[in-house]
N, CA, C and O of each residue as an XYZ file, in Angstrom:
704
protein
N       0.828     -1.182      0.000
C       0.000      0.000      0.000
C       0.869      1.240      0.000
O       1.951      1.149      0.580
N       0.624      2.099     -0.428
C       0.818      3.548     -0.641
C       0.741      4.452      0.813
O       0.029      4.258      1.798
N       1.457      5.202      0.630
C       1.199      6.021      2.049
C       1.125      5.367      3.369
O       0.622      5.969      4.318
N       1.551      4.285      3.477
C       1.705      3.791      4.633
C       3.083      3.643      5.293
O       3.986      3.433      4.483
N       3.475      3.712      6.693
C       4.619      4.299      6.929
C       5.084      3.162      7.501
O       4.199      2.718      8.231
N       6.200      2.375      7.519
C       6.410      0.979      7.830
C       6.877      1.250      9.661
O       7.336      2.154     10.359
N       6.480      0.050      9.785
C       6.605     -0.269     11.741
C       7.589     -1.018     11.670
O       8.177     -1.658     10.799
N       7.709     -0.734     13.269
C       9.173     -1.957     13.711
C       8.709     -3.577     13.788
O       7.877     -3.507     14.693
N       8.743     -4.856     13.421
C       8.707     -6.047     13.637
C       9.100     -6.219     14.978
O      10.211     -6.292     15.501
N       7.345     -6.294     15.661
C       7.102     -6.906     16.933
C       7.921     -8.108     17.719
O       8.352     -8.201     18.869
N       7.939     -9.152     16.350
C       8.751    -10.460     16.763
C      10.161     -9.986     16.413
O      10.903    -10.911     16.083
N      10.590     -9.028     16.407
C      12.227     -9.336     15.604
C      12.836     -9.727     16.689
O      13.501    -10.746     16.505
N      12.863     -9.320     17.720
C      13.478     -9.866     18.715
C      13.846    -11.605     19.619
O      14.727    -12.225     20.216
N      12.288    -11.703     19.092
C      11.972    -13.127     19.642
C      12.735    -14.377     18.824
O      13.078    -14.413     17.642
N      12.860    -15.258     19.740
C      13.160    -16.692     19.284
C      12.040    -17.180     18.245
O      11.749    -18.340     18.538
N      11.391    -16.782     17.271
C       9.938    -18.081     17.180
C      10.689    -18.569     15.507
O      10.832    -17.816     14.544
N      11.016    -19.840     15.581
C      11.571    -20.832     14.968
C      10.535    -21.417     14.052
O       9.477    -21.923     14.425
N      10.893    -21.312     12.987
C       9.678    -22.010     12.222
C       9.262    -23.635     12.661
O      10.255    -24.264     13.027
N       7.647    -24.625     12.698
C       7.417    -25.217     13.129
C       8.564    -26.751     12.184
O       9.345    -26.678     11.235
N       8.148    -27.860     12.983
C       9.060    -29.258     11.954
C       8.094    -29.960     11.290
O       7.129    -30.643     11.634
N       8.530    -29.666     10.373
C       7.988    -31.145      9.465
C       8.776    -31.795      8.763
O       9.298    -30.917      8.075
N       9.210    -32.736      8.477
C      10.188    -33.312      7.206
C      10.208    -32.501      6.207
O       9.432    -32.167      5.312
N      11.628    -32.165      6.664
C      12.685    -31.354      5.127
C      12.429    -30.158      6.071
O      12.201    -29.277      5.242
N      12.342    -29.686      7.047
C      12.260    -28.131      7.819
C      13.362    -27.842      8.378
O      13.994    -28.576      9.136
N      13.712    -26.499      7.950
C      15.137    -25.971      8.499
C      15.501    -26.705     10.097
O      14.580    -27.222     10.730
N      16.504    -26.691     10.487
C      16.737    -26.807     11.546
C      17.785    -25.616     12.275
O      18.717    -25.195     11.590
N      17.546    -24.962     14.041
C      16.167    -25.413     14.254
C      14.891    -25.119     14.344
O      14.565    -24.040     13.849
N      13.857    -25.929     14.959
C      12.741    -25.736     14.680
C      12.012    -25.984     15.848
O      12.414    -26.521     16.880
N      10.581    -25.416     15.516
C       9.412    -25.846     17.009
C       8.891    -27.146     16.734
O       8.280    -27.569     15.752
N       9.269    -27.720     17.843
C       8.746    -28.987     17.931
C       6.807    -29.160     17.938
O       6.365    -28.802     19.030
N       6.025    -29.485     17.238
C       4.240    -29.321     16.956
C       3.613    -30.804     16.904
O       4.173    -31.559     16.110
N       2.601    -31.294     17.592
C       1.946    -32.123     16.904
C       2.375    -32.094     15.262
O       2.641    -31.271     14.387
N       2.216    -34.109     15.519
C       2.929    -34.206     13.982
C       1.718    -33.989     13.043
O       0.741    -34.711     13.240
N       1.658    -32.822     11.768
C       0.756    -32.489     11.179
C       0.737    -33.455     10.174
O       1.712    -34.029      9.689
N      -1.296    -33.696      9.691
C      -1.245    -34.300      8.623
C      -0.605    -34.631      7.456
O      -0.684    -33.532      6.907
N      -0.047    -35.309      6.693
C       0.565    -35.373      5.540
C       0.379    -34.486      4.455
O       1.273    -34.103      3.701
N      -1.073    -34.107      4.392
C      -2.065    -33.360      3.677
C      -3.438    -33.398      3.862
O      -4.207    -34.359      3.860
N      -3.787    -31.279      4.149
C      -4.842    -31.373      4.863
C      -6.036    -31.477      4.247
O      -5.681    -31.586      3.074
N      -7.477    -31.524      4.251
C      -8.248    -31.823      3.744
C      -9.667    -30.994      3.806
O     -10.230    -30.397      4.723
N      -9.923    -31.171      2.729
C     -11.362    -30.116      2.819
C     -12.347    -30.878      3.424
O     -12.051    -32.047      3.672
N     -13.782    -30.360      3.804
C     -14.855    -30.779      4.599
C     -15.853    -30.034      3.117
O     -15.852    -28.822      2.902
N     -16.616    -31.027      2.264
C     -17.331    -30.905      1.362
C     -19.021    -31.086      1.624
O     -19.952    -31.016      0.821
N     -19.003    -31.352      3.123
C     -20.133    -31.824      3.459
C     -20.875    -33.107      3.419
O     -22.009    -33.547      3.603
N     -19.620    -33.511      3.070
C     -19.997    -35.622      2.849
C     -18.624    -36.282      3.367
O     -18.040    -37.247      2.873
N     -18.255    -35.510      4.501
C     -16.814    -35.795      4.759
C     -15.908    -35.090      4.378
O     -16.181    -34.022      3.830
N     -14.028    -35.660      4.638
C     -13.178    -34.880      4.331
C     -12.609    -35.659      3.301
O     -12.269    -36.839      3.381
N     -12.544    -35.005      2.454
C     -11.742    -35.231      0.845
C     -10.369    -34.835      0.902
O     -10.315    -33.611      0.780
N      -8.971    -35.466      1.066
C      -7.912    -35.137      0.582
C      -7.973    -34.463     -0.875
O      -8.529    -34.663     -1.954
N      -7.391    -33.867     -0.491
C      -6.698    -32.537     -1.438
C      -5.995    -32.455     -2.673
O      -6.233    -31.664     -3.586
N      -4.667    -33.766     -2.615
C      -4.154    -34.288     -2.948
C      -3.138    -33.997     -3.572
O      -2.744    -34.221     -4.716
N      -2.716    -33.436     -2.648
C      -0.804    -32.775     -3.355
C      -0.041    -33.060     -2.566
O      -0.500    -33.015     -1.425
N       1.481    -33.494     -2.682
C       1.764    -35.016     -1.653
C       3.379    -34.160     -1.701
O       3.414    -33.217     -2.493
N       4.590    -34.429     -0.957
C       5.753    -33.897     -1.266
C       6.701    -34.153     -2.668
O       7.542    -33.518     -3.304
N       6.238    -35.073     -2.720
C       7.110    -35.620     -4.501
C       5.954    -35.053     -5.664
O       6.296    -35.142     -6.843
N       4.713    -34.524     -5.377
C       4.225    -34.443     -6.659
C       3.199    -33.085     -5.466
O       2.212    -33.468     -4.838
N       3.468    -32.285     -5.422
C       2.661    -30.649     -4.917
C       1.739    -30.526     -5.714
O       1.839    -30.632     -6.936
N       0.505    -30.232     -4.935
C      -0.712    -29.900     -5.882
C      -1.681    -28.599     -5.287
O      -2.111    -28.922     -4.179
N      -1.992    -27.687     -5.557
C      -2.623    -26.578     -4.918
C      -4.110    -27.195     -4.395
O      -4.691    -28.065     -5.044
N      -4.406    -26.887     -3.707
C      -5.964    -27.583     -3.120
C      -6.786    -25.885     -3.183
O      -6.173    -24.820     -3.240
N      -7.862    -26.006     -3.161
C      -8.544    -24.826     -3.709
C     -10.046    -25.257     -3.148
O     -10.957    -25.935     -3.622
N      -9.898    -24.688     -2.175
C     -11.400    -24.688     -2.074
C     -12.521    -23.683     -2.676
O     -12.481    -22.513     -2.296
N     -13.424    -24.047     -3.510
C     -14.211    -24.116     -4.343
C     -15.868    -24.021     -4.154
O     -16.733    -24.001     -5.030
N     -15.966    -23.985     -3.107
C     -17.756    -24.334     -2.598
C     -17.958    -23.415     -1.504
O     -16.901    -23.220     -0.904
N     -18.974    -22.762     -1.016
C     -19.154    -22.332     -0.396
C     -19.099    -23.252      0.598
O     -19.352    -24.443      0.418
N     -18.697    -22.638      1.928
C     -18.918    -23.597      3.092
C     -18.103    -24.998      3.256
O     -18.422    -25.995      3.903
N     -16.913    -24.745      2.438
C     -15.626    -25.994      2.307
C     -15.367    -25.299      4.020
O     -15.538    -24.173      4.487
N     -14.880    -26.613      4.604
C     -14.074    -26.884      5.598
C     -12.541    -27.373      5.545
O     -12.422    -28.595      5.629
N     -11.513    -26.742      5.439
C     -10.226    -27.306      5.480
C      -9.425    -27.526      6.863
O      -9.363    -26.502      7.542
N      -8.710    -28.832      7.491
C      -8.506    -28.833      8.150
C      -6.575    -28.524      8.415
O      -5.761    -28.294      7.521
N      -6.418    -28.581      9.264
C      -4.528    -28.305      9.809
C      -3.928    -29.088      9.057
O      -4.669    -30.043      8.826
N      -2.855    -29.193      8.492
C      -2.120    -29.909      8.112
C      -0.955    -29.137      7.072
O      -0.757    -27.922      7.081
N      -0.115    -30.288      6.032
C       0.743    -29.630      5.386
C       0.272    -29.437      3.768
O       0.439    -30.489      3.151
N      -0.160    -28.575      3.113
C      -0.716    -28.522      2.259
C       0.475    -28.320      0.913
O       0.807    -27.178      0.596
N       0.897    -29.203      0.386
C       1.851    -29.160     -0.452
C       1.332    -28.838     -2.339
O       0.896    -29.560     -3.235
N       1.637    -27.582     -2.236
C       1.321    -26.957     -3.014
C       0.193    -25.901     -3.288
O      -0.559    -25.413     -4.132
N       0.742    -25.891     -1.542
C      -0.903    -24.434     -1.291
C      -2.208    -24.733     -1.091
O      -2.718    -25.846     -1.220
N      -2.934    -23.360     -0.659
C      -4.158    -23.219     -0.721
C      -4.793    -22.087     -1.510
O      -4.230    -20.992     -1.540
N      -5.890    -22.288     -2.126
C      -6.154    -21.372     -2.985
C      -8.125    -20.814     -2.223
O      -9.031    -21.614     -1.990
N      -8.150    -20.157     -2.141
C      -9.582    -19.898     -1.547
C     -10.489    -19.187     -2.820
O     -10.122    -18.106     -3.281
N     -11.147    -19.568     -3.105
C     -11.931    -19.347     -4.519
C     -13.745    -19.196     -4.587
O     -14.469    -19.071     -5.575
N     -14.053    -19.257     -3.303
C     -15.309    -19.219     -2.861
C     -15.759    -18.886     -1.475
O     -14.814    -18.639     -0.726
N     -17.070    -18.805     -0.871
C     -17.354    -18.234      0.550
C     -18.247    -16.829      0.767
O     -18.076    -15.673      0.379
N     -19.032    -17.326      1.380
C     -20.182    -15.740      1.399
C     -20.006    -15.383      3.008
O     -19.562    -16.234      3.779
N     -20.365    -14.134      3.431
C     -20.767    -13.530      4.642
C     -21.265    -15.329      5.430
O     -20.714    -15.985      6.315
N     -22.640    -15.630      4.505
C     -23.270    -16.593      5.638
C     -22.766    -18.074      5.283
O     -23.058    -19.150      5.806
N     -22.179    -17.862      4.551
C     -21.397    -19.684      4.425
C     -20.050    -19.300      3.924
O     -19.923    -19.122      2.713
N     -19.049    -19.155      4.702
C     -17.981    -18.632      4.289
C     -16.821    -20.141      4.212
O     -17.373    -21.182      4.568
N     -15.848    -20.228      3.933
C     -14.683    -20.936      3.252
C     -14.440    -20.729      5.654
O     -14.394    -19.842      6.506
N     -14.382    -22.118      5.554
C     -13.493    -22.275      7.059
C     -12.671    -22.567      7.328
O     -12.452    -23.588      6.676
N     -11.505    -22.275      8.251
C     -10.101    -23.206      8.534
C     -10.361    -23.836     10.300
O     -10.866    -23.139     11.180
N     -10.082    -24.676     10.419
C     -10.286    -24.831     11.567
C      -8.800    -24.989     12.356
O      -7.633    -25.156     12.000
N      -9.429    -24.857     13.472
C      -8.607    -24.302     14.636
C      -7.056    -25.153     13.976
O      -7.276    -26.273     13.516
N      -5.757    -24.722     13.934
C      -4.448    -25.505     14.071
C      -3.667    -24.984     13.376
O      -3.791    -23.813     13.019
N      -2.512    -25.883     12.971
C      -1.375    -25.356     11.937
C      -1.590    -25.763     10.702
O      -1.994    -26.870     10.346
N      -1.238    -24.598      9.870
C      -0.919    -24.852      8.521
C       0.131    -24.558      7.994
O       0.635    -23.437      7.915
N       0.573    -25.665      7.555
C       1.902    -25.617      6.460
C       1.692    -25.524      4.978
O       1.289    -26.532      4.398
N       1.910    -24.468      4.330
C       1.991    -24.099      2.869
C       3.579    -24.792      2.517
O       4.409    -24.258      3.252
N       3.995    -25.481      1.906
C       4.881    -26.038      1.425
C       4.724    -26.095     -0.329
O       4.016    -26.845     -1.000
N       5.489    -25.209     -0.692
C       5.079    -24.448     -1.824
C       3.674    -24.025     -2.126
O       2.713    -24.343     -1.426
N       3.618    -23.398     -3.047
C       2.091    -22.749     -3.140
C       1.306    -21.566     -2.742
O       0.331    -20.982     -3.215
N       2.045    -21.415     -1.737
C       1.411    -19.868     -0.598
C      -0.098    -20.692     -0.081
O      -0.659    -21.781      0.039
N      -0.233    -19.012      0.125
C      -2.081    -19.081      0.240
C      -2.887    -17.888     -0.402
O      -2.652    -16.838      0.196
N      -3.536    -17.788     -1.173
C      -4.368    -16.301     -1.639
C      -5.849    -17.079     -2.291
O      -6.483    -18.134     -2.330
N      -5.823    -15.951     -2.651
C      -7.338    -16.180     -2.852
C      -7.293    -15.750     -4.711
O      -6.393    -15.217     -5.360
N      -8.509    -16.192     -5.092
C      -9.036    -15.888     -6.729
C      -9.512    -14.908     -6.844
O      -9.604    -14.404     -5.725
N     -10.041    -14.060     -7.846
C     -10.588    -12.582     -7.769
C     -11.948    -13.188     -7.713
O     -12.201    -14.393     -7.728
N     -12.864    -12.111     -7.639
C     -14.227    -11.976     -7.393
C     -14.791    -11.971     -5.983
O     -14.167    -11.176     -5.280
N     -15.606    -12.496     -5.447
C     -16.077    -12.542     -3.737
C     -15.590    -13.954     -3.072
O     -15.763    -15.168     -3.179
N     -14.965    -13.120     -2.419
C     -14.356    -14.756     -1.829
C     -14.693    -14.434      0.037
O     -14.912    -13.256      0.322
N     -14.716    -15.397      1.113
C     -14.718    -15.165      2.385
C     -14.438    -16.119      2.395
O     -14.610    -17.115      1.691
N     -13.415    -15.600      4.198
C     -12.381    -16.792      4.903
C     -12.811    -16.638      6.110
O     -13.298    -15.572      6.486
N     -12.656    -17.953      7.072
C     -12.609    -17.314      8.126
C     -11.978    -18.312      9.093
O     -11.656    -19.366      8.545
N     -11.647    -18.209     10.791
C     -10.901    -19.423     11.021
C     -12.043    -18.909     12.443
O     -12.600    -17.881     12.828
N     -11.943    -20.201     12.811
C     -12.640    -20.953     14.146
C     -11.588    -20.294     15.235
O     -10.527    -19.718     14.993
N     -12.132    -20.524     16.345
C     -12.055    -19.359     17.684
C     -10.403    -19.976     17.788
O      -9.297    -19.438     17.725
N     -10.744    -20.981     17.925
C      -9.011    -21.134     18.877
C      -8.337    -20.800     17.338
O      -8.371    -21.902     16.789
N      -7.988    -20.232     16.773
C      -7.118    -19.651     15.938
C      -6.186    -20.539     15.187
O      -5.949    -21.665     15.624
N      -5.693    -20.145     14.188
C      -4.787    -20.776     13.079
C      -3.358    -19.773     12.598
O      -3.378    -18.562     12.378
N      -2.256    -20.628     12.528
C      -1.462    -20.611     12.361
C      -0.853    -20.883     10.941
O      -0.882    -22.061     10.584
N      -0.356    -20.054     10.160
C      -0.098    -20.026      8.533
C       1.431    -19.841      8.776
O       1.917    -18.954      9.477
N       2.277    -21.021      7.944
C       3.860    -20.824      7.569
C       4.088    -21.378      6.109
O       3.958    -22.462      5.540
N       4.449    -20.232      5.815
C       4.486    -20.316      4.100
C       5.937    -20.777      3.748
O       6.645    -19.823      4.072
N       6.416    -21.378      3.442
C       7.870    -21.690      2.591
C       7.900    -22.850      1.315
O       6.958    -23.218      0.614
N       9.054    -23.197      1.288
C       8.979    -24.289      0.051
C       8.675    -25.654      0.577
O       8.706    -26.116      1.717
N       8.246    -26.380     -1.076
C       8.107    -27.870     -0.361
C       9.803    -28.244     -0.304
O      10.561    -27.621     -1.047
N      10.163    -28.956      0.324
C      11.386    -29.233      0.474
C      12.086    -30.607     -0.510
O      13.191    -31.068     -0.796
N      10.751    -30.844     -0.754
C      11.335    -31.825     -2.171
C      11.161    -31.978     -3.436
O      11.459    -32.781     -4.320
N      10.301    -30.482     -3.231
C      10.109    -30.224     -4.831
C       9.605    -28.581     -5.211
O       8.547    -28.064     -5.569
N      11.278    -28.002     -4.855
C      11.171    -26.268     -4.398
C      10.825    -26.112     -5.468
O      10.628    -24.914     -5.265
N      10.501    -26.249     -6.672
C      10.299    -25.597     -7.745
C       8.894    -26.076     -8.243
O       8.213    -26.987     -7.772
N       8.612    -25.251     -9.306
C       7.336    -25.621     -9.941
C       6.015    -25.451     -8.680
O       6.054    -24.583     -7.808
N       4.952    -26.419     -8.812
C       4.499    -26.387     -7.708
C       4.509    -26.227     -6.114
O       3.626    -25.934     -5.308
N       6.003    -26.570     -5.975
C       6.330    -26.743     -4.787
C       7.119    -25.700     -4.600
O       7.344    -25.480     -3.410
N       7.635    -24.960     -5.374
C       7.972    -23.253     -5.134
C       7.372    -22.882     -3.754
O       6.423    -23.534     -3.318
N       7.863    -21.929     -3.112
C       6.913    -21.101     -2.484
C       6.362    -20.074     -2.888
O       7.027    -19.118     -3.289
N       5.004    -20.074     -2.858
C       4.276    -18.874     -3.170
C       3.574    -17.469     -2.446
O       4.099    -17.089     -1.399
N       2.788    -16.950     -2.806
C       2.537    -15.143     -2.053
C       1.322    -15.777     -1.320
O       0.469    -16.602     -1.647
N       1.615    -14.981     -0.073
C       0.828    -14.919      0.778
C      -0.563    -13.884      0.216
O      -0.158    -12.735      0.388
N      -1.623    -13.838     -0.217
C      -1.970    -12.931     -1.617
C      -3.852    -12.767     -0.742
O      -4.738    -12.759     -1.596
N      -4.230    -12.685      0.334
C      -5.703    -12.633     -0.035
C      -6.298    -10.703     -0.371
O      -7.105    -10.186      0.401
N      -5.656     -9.829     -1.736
C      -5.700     -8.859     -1.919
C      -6.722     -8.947     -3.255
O      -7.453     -8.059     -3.692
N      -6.474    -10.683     -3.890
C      -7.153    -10.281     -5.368
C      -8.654    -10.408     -4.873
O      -9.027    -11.081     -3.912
N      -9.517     -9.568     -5.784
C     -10.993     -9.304     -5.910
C     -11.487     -9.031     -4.567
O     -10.573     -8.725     -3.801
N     -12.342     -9.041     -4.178
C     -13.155     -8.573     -2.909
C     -13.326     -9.687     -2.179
O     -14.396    -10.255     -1.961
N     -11.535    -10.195     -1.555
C     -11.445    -10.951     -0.342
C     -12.143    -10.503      0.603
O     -11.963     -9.313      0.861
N     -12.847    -11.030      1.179
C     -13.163    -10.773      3.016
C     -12.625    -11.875      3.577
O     -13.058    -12.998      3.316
N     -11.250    -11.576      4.716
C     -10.816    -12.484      5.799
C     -11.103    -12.064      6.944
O     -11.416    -10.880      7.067
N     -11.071    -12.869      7.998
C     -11.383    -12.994      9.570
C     -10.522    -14.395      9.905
O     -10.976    -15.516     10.135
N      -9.238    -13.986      9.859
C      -8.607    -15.096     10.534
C      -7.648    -14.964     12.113
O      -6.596    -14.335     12.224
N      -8.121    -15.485     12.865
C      -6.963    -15.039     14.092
C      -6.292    -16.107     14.829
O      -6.502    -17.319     14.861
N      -5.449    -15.378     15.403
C      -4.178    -16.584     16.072
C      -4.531    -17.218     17.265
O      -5.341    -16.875     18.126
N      -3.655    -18.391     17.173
C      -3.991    -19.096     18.466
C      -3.125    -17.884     19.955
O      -2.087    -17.224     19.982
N      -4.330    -18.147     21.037
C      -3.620    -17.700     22.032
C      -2.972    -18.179     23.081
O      -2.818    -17.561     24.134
N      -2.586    -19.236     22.858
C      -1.594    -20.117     23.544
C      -0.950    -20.947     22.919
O      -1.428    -21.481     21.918
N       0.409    -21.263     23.428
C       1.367    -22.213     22.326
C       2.751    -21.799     21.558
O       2.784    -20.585     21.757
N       3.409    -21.987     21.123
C       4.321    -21.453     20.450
C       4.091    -20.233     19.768
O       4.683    -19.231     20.169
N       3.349    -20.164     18.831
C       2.612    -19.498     17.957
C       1.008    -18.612     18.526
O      -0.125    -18.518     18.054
N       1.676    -18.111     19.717
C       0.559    -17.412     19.822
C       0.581    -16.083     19.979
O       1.395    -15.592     20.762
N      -0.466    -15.138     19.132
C      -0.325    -13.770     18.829
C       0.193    -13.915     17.068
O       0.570    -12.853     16.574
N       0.211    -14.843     16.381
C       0.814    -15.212     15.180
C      -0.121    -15.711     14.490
O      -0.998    -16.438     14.958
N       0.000    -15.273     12.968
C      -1.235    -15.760     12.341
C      -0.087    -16.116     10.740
O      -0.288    -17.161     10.122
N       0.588    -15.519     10.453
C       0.940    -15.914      9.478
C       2.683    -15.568      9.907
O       3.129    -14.734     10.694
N       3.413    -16.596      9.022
C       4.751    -16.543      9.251
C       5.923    -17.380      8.137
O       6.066    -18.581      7.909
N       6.367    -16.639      7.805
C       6.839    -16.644      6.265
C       8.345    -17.143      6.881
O       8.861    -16.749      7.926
N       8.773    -17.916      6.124
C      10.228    -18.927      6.048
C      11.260    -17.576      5.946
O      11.036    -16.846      4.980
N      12.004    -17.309      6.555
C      12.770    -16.013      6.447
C      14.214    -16.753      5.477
O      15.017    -15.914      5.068
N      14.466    -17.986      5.193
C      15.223    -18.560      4.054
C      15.059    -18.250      2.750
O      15.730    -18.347      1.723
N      14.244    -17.945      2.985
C      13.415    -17.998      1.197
C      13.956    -16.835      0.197
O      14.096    -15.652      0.509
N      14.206    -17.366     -0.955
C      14.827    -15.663     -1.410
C      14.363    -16.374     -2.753
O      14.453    -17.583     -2.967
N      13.748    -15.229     -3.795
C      13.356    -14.031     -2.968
C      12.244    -14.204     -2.050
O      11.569    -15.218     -1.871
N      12.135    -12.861     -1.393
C      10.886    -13.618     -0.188
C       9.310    -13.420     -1.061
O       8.920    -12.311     -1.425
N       8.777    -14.296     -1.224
C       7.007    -14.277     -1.557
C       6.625    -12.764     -1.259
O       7.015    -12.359     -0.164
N       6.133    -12.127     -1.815
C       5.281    -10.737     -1.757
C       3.996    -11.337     -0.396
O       3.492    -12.436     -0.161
N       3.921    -10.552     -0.035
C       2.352    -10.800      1.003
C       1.298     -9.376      0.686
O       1.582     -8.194      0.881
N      -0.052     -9.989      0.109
C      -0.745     -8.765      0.187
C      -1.995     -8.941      0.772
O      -2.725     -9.804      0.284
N      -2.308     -8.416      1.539
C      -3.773     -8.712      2.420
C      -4.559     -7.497      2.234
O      -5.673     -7.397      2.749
C-alpha cells in the first residue's frame, strides 16, 4: 500500500523458529505431527486434497462452506469461494503451505478461522522447491477478499497468524 509508513517487527526480537515437518530448516518448534495433507470438509466428509511432497498440488477450495482442516498442504491453498453466511473455514491448528502460498481468486471470496485460531507458515516444499512446490505469495488482496482469521492464544505461535520462512529468497510478496 501507498502512504503507509512501515513499523518496527514486533517479533524481531523473539526466538519463534519455524514449526518441523520433514525437510524443515533446523532449528525448529517442535508441533503435533501435522497431517501429511490437509483436507477439505465438502459436506460428505473430508476429501484429501491431494498434493503429496514428490508431486505438490494446490488444493482450492471451491464451494461455499468448504471446511479445510490443519495440516501440510503441499502446493498451497487457494480460496476461490465463501459468502458472509457460508464462508470458506479453517479450523482451529497449523498450517503448512509447502510451496504454493495461500491467496485467494478474484471476485467474492470469504475466509474465516474458528475461535481457537490458526497458524499459517508459508515456505517451500522441500522436495520439490520448484514448480508447484515453489513457495508462493501470501496474496488474499485479489478481488473482494473478506478475511477474519486469528491466532492461536496459547502455544508457540501465539499472537501469530501468518509466518513466512525467512530462508526464502526471494521472499514471496504478502498482500492482504
Amino acid at each position: 500500500n501507498t502512504g503507509v509508513l512501515p513499523t518496527a517487527d514486533p517479533y524481531a526480537g523473539a526466538n519463534l523458529l519455524p514449526p518441523c515437518f520433514t525437510g524443515a530448516p533446523s532449528p525448529c518448534q517442535t508441533i503435533p505431527t501435522p497431517a501429511p495433507q490437509g483436507a477439505k470438509n465438502t459436506g460428505a466428509g473430508f476429501v484429501a486434497c491431494g498434493g503429496t511432497a514428490a508431486s505438490p498440488a494446490v488444493c482450492t477450495a471451491s464451494s461455499n462452506g468448504d471446511v479445510l482442516s490443519p495440516g501440510i498442504y503441499y502446493g498451497g491453498i487457494r480460496i476461490s469461494a465463501g459468502t458472509a453466511g457460508n464462508p470458506i473455514r479453517l479450523q482451529s491448528g497449523i498450517y503448512i503451505m509447502a510451496g504454493g502460498g495461500f491467496s485467494s481468486t478474484s471476485g467474492n471470496n470469504y475466509v474465516v478461522s474458528n475461535s481457537g485460531g490458526v497458524f499459517i507458515y508459508n515456505t517451500s516444499d522441500p522436495s520439490q522447491p520448484t514448480g508447484a512446490g515453489a513457495a508462493g505469495q501470501f496474496n488474499l488482496a485479489n478481488g473482494n477478499t473478506l478475511a477474519n482469521l486469528v491466532s492461536p492464544t496459547s502455544g508457540a505461535f501465539a499472537g501469530v497468524v501468518l509466518y513466512q520462512d525467512r530462508a526464502l529468497s526471494p521472499q514471496p510478496d504478502i498482500s492482504i
